[in-house]
C-alpha positions in Angstrom: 78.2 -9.6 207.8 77.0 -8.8 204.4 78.1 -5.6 204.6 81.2 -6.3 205.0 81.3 -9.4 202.1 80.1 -6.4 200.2 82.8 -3.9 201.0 85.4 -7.1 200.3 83.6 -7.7 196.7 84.2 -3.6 196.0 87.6 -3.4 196.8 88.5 -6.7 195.2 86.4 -5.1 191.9 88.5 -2.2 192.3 91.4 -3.9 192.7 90.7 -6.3 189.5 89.8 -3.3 187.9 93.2 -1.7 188.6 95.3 -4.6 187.5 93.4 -4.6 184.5 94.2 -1.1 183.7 97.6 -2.0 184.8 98.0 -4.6 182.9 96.7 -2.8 179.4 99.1 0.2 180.0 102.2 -2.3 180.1 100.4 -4.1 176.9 100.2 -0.7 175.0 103.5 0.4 176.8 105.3 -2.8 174.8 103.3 -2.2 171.8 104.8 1.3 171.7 108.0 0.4 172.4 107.9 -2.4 169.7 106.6 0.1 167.2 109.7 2.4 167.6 112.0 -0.1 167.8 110.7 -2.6 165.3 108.4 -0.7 162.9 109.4 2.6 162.7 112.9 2.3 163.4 113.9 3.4 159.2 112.2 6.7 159.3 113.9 7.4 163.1 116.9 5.8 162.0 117.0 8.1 158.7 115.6 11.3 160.7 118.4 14.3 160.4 117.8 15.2 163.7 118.9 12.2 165.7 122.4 12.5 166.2 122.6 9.4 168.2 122.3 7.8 165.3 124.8 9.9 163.6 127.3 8.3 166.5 125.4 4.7 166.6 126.2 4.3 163.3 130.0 5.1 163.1 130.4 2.9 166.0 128.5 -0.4 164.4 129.5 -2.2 161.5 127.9 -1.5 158.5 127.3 -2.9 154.7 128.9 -2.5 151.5 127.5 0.0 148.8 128.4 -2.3 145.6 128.9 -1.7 141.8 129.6 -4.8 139.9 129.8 -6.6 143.0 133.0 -4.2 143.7 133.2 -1.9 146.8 132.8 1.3 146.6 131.7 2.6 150.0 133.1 0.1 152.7 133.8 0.1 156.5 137.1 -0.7 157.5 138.5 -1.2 161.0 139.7 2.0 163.2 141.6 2.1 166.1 139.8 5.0 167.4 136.6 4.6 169.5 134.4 4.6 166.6 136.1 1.2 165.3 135.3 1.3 162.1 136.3 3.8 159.0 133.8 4.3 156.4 135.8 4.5 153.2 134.5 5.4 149.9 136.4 4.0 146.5 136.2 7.0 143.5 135.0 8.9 145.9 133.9 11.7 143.8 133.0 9.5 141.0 130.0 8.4 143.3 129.3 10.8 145.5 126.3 12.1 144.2 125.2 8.3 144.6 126.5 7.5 147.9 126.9 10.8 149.8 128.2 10.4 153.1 128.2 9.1 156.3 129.5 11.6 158.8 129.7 12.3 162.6 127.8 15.4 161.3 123.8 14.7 162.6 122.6 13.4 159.3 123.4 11.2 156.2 122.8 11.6 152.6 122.7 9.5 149.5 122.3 5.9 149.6 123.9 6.2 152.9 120.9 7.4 154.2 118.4 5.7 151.9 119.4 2.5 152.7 121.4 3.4 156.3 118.8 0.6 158.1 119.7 -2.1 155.4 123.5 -1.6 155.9 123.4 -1.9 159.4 121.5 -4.9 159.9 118.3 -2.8 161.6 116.1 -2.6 158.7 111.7 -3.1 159.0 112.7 -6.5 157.2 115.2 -7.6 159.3 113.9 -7.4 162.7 113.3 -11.2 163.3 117.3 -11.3 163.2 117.8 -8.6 165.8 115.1 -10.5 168.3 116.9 -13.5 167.9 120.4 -11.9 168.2 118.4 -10.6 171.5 118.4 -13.8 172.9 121.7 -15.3 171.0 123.9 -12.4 171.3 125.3 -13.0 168.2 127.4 -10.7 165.6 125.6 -7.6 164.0 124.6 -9.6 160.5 124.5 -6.0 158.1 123.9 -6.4 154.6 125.0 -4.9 151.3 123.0 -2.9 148.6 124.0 -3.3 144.9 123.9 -0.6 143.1 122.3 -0.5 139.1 125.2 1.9 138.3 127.8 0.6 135.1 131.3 1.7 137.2 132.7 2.3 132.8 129.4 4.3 131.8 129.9 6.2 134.8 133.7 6.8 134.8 133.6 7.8 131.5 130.7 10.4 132.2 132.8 11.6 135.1 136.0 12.0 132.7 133.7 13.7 130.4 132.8 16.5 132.4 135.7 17.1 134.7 138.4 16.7 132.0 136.6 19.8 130.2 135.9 21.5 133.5 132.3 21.4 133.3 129.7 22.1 135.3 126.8 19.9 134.8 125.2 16.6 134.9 125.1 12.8 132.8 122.5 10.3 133.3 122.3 7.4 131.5 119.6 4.3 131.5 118.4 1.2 130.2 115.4 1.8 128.3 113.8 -1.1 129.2 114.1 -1.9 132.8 115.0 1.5 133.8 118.1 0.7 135.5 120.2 3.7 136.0 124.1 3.0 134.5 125.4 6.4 135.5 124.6 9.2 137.7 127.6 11.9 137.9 126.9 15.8 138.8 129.9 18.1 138.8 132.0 19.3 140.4 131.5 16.7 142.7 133.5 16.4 146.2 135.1 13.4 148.3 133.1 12.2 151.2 136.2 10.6 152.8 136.5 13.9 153.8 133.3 14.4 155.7 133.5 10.5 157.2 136.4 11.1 159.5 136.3 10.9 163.3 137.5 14.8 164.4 134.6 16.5 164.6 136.4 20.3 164.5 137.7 19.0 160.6 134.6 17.4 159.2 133.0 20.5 160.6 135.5 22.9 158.8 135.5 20.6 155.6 131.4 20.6 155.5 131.3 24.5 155.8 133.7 24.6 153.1 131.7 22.9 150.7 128.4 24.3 151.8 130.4 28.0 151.1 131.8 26.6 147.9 129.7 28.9 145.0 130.1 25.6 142.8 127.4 23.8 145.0 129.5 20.8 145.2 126.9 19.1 147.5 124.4 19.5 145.2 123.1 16.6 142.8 122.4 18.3 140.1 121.3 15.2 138.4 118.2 15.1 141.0 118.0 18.2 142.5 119.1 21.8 142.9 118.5 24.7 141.0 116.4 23.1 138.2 117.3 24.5 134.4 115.1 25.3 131.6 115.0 22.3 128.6 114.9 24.1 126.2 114.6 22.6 123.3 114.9 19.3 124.8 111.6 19.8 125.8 110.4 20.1 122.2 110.4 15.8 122.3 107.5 16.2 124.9 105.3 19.1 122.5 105.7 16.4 119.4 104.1 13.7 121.7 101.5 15.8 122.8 100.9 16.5 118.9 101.4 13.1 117.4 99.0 11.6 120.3 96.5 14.0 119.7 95.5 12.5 115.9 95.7 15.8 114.7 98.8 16.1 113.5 101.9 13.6 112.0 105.3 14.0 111.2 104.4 15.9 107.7 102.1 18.7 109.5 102.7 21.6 108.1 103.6 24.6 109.9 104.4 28.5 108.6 108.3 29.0 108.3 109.5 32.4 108.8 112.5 33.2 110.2 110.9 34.6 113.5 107.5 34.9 114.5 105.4 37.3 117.2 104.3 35.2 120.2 100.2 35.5 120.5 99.2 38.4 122.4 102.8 40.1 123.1 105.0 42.5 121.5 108.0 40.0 121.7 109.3 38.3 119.1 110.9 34.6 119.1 113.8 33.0 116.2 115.2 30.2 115.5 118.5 29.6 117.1 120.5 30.0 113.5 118.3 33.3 113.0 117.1 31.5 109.5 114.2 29.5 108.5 113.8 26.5 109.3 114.9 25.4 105.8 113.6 26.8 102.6 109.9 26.8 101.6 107.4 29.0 103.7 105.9 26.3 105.3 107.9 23.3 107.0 107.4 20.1 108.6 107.0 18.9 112.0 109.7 16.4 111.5 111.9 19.0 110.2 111.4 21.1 112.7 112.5 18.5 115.4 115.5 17.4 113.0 116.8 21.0 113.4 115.5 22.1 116.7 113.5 25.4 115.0 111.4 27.1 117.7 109.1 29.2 115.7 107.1 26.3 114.8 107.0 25.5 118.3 105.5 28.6 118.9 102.4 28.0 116.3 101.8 24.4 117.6 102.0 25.1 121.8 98.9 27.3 122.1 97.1 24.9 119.2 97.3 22.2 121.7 96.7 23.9 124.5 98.0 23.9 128.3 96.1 21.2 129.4 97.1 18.8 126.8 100.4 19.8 126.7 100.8 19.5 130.8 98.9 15.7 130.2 101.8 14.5 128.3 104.6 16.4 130.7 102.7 14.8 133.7 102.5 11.3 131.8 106.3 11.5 131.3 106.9 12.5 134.9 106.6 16.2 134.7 105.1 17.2 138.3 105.3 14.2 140.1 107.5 12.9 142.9 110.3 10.4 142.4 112.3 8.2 144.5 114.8 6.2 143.2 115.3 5.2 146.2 117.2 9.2 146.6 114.7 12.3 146.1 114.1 13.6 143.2 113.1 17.4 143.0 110.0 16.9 140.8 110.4 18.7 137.5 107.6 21.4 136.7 106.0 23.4 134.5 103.5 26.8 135.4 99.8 26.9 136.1 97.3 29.0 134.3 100.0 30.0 131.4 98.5 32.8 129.5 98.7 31.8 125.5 102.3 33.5 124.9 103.6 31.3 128.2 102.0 28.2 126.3 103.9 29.2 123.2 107.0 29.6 125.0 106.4 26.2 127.3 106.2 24.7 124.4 110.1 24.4 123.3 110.9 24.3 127.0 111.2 27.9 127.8 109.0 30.1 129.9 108.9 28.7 133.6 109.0 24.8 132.4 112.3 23.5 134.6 113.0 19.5 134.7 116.4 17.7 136.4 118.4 15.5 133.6 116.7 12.5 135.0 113.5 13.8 134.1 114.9 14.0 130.4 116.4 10.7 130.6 112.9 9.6 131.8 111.7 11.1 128.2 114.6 9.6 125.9 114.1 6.0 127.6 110.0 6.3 127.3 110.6 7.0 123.3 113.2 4.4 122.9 111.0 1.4 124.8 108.1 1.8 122.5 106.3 4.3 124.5 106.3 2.5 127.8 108.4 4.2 130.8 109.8 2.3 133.0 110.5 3.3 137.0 114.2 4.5 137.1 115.8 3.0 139.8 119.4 3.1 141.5 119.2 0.0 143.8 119.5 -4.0 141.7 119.4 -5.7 145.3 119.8 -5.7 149.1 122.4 -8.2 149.3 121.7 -10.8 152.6 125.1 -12.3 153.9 123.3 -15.1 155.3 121.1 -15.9 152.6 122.0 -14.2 149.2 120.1 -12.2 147.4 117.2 -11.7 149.3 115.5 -8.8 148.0 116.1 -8.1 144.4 114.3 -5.0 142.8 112.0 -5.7 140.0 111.4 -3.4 136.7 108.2 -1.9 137.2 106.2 0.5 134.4 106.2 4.1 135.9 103.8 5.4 132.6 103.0 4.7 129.2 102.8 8.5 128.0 103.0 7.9 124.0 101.7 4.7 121.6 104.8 2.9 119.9 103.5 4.1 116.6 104.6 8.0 118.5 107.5 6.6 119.4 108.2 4.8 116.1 107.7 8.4 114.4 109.8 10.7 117.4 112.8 7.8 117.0 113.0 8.8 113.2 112.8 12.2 113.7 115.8 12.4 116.3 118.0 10.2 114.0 117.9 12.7 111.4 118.9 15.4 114.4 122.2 13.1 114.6 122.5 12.1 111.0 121.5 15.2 109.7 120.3 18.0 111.8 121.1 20.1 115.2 122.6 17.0 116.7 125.4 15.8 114.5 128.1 16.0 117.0 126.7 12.5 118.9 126.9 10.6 115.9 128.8 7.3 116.2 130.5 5.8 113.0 128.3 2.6 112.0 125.6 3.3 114.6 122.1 5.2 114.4 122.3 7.3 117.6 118.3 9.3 118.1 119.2 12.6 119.9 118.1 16.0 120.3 119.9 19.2 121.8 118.8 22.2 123.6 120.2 25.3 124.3 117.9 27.3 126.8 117.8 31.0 128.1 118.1 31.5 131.7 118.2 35.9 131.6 119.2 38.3 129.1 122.3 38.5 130.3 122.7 35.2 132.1 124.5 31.9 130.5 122.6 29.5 128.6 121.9 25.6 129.8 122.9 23.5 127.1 121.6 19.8 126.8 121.3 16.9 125.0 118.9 14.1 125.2 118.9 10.5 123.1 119.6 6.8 123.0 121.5 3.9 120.9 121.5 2.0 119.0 118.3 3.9 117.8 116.7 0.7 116.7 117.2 -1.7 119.2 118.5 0.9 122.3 120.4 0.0 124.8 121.3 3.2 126.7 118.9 6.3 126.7 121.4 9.6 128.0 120.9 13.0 129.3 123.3 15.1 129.5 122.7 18.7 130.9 125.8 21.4 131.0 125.5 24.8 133.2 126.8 28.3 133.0 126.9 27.5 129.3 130.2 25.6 129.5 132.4 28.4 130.6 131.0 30.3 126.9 128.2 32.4 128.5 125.7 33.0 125.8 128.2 31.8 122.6 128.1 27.9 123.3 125.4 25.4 122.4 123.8 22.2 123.5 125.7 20.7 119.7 128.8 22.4 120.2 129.4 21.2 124.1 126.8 18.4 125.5 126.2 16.2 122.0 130.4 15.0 122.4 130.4 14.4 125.7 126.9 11.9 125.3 128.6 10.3 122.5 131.6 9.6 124.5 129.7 8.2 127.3 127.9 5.9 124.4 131.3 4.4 122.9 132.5 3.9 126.2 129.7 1.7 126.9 130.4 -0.5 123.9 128.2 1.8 121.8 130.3 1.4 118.5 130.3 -0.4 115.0 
């Protein structure tokens, strides 16, 4: 008789035990399930490999992508099975921004950045799916604002197409690091890659990926980084001025070209002079009219390491989202002292995307203090407004404002009176400084300007970055080409007296 209470207690153990295994796998069976659909459902949704979502997507309704509160990417109905049309506004005015969304397995741009947002299926938005579970109410998606100015940016487009040009603009507001235009040419329409026939978004998206132009490339962000050049020169006077042992009346030797330290080769100025007469010459001078050969005696004086400090304070080296990827601008490791010399006006192996010299211009005109650039104002909730605005936030504060005070004078004689006289603005003090950089011997230069206005109380820091040296090989020049094309951009945005 006990035996067999005891045999009944076993199996009833064994069974309790069972049920409570049971039990915990269905527990951790819903947690999992929860965690893919709820928590992790942005990085699945945004994975390139999931085609479903590819398909989901075109099906569903989806948000607007705004400018101004204005359309430019939108979904419209379709009477094919996908039911909706994603159309984009100024297509290739905004492409680099937007990219695409496409039956092709993958997204780019905001499209993809924000793809959960726009169709109602973000990490924040989850307690409205459960209860359209239950409801079976609409799909509630929601719009993103962009921080984009749709007349800085046209006019950046116009800039660069009407010439032809291959290149890049960026513009920002120094102090809240909003970015008012993004444009990267030649640029592309992706109306064409968000049709419905598979075979032709296919054949267009091999056509563009073939194109030698790298239409699908943001150059702005990404792709085959250029050297600064002299650009980079703004970074090598902060390092300087920050150090204590220098100011803008250093003194440097001024010959017309110099030997770099422990090489046969020989670096000039761009004009093949001096930098002005007098054998020795300033370091304000020698920003004014973008010399190198001082560049050459100050970069191994200060040294890698502090000169990489001030690139990585600025941004140099690190990774960026705004929300798209940004390819992280860089400089080499372990330069010998010729490489530092070099490094120093922004030649050797030191490579940075136009944002990254935005990012610079902005940091000098808002007192020293960078702040985050950022593409996105809000994600826009139909239901209840504006729910989720995004705030300024400091990225760095690479130079004092008494640096920044001193670098803002020194680039307003560039435009007044120096290398960068071609973006200056009738009645206004425009800061800017050009570069023209060596890519090969034989190979066309990458010409750029960098700067902001008014240079006193700014309101727009711009980049501008132009490739294959504008159609002019080795004869053009960041003054000649970029400097017109930033101060159109400028007057267009109400930079004028």
């Amino acid at each position: 008789m006990l035996t067999g209470n005891s045999e009944r207690w076993k199996v009833q153990k064994e069974v309790s035990r069972v049920g409570v295994v049971t039990a915990a796998m269905f527990v951790a069976l819903f947690a999992a399930v929860s965690s893919i659909q709820v928590l992790q459902v942005d990085e699945l949704n945004a994975s390139p490999l999931n085609s479903r979502t590819a398909l989901t997507q075109l099906e569903a309704p989806r948000g607007r992508i705004l400018v101004g509160g204005v359309p430019i990417a939108e979904s419209v109905p379709s009477e094919d099975p996908y039911r909706h049309q994603r159309v984009y506004t100024a297509g290739p005015v905004y492409a680099p921004v937007t990219g695409y969304l496409s039956i092709l397995p993958s997204a780019t741009g905001v499209e993809r950045a924000y793809g959960s947002e726009l169709t109602g299926e973000g990490e924040s938005q989850w307690v409205r799916r459960l209860e359209r579970v239950f409801s079976g109410g609409d799909v509630m998606t929601n719009d993103v604002e962009l921080t984009l100015d749709s007349t800085v940016q046209q006019a950046a487009y116009d800039a660069l197409t009407d010439r032809g040009l291959t290149g890049s603009v960026v513009a920002m507001e120094p102090s809240t690091g909003r970015i008012l235009a993004m444009v990267s040419t030649p640029s592309y329409d992706p109306g064409a890659l968000a049709g419905h026939d598979p075979d032709a978004v296919s054949a267009t998206y091999a056509d563009l990926e073939a194109d030698p132009a790298e239409p699908l490339v943001n150059r702005a962000l990404g792709g085959s980084l250029n050297p600064p050049g002299s650009v980079f020169k703004l970074v090598t006077a902060s390092a300087a001025l920050e150090s204590g042992e220098y100011d803008p009346e250093s003194l440097f030797a001024n010959p017309a070209r110099i030997g770099l330290p422990g090489s046969e080769s020989v670096v000039r100025n761009a004009t093949g002079l001096a930098c002005g007469p007098g054998d020795e010459v300033t370091l304000a001078r020698a920003i004014a009219q973008s010399c190198n050969v001082p560049f050459v005696q100050l970069g191994p004086a200060l040294g890698e390491s502090t000169l990489r400090a001030m690139a990585e304070a600025y941004g140099f080296d690190r990774n960026i989202e705004i929300p798209l990827d940004v390819t992280p601008s860089s400089m080499r490791d372990g330069m010998s002292e010729a490489q530092v010399a070099l490094s120093a006006f922004g030649q050797d192996d030191v490579r940075a995307t136009p944002l990254q010299i935005a990012m610079v211009s902005a940091a000098i005109a808002n007192r020293g203090v960078l702040m985050t650039p950022r593409l996105v104002d809000a994600v826009i909730d139909p239901v209840n407004g504006r729910s989720s605005p995004t705030e300024p936030s400091i990225f760095s504060r690479p130079i004092s404002p008494s640096t920044s005070a001193a670098l803002t004078e020194m680039m307003l004689t560039g435009v007044t009176s120096g290398a960068a006289m071609n973006a200056a603005i009738r009645g206004v003090d425009v800061a800017g400084k050009t570069g023209t950089a060596e890519n090969g011997p034989d190979d066309p230069f990458s010409l750029w300007f960098t700067g902001f206005a008014p240079a006193h109380a700014p309101r727009i820091a711009i980049t501008v970055l132009i490739e294959d040296g504008g159609g002019r090989g080795q004869a053009g020049s960041g003054s000649e080409i970029a400097a017109p094309i930033a101060r159109e951009v400028l007057e267009a945005a109400g930079i004028s007296s």
